[in-house]
C-alpha positions as CSV (number, residue, x, y, z in Angstrom):
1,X,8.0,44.0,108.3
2,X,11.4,43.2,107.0
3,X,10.7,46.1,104.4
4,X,10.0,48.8,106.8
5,X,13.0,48.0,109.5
6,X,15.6,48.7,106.5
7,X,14.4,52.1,105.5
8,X,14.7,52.9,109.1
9,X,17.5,51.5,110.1
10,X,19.3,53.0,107.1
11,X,17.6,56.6,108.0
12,X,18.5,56.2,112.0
13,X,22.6,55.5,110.2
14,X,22.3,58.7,108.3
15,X,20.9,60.7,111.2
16,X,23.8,59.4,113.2
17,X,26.4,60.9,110.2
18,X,25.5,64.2,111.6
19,X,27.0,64.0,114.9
20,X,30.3,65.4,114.5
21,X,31.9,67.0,117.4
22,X,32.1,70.8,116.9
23,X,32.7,72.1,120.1
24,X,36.2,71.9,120.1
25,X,36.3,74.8,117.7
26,X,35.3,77.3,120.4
27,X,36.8,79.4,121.8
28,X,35.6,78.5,125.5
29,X,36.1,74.8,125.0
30,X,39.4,73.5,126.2
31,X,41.2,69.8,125.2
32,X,41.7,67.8,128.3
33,X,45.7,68.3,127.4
34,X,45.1,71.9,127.6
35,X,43.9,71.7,131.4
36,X,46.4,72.5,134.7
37,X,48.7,73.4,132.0
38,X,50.8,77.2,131.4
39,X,49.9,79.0,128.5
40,X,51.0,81.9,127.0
41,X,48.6,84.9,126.4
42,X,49.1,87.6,124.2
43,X,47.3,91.0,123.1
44,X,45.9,92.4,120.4
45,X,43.4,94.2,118.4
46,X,40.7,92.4,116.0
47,X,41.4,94.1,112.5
48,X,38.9,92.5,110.6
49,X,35.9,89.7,110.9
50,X,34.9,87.8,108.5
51,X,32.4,85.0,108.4
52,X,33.3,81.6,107.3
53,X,32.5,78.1,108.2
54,X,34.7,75.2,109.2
55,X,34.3,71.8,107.9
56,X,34.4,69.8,111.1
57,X,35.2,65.6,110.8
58,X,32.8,62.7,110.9
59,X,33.5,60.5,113.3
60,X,32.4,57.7,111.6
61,X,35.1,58.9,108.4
62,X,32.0,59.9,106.0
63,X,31.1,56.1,106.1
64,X,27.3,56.9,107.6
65,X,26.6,59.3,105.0
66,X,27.7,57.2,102.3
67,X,26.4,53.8,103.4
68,X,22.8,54.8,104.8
69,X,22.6,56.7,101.5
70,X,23.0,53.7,99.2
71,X,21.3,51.7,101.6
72,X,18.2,53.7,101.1
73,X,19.4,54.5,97.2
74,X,19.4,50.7,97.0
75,X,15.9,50.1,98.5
76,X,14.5,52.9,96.5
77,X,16.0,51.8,93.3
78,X,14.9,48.3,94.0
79,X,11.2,49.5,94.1
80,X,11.2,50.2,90.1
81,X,10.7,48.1,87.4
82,X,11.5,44.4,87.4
83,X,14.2,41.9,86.4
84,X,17.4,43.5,85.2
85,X,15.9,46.7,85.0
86,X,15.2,46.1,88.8
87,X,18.8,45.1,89.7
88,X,20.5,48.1,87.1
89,X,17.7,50.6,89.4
90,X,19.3,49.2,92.3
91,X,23.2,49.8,91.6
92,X,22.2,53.3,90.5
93,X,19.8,54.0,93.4
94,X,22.8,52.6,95.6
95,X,25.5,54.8,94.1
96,X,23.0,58.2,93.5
97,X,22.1,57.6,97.3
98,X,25.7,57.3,97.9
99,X,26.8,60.1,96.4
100,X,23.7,62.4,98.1
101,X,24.5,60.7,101.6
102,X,27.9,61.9,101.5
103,X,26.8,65.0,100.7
104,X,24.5,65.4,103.3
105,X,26.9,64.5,105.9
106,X,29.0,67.4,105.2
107,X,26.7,69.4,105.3
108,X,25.7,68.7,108.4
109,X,29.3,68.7,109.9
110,X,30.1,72.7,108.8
111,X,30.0,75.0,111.5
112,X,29.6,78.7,111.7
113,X,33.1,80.3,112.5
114,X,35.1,84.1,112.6
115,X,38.1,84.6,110.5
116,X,39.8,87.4,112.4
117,X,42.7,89.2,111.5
118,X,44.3,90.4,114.8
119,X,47.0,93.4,115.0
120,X,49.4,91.4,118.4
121,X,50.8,95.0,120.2
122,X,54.5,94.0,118.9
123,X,52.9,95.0,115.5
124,X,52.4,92.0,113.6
125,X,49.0,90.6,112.2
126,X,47.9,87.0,113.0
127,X,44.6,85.2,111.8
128,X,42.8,83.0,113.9
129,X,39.6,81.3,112.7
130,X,37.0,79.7,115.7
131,X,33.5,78.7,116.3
132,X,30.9,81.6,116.1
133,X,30.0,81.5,119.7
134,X,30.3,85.0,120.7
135,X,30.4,88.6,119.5
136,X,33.5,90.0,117.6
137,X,34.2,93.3,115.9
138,X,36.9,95.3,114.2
139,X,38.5,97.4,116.9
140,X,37.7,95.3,119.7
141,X,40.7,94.2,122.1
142,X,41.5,90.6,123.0
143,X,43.5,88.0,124.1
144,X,45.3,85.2,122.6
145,X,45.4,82.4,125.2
146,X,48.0,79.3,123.6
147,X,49.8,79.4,120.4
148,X,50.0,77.2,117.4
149,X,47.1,74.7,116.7
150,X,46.0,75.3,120.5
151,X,45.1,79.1,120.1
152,X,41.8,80.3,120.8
153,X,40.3,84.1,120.8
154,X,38.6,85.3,124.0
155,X,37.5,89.8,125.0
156,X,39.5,91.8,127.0
C-alpha cells in the first residue's frame, strides 16, 4: 500500500505545478487595483503581430516540479538493482526526475501571447505583448487602456 500512495501523491504534486495563473496576461482581465480607477486610453494602429509565448510564474516557485520529480525519480531509481547500486539509482533517479520535473513545469506555465507593434496617432511606435485571447492583425485600430506595466490591447 505504502508503495502505491507515494507514486501518487508525488504525481497529484506535479499535476498541481501546472497551475499557474495566466489570466492576468489578457487583455480583458483587470487587477483588483486596476478597478473604479481612471485610466488613460490612447490610439493607435497595430503595425505588426507576431506570435510569441510568455513564461508565466509557478506559484509554488518551481518547487512542485522539481520535488514531485525527484520524488518519483527517487522511487523509480529505487526500483533497480540492490545495495549501493540501489541507493546510487536512487540519488540519480532523484536528481534526473528533478531536473525533468522542472522542466515540465515550465512548460506547462507558457502561454500563447501577441507581440504587437502599435503606430500611437502622435507618431510613435510602442510594443505591447498579451495573452492570445482574441483576433489581431496589421492594420487594425485599437486602444491602449493604462500605461506602463498596467497596459493592455483591446479593438476599436
Amino acid at each position: 500500500m505504502k508503495r502505491l500512495l507515494l507514486p501518487v501523491v508525488a504525481l497529484s504534486i506535479l499535476a498541481l505545478a501546472g497551475c499557474a495563473n495566466t489570466s492576468r496576461y489578457s487583455g480583458d482581465v483587470y487587477s483588483g487595483n486596476q478597478a473604479k480607477t481612471s485610466q488613460s486610453v490612447t490610439y493607435g494602429t497595430i503595425v505588426a503581430v507576431r506570435p510569441v509565448q510568455i513564461q508565466a510564474d509557478s506559484r509554488a516557485g518551481g518547487l512542485l516540479g522539481s520535488g514531485g520529480g525527484a520524488i518519483i525519480g527517487g522511487l523509480l531509481g529505487n526500483q533497480v538493482g540492490g545495495g549501493s547500486g540501489r541507493q546510487l539509482a536512487t540519488v540519480a533517479g532523484a536528481l534526473g526526475g528533478a531536473v525533468a520535473g522542472t522542466a515540465a513545469e515550465d512548460a506547462t506555465n507558457r502561454v500563447n501571447a501577441l507581440e504587437m507593434e502599435i503606430r500611437l496617432d502622435d507618431g510613435s511606435d510602442v510594443v505591447v505583448v498579451q495573452r492570445a485571447d482574441r483576433q489581431f492583425q496589421a492594420g487594425q485600430r485599437v486602444r491602449l487602456i493604462g500605461s506602463g506595466a498596467n497596459l493592455s490591447v483591446a479593438p476599436y
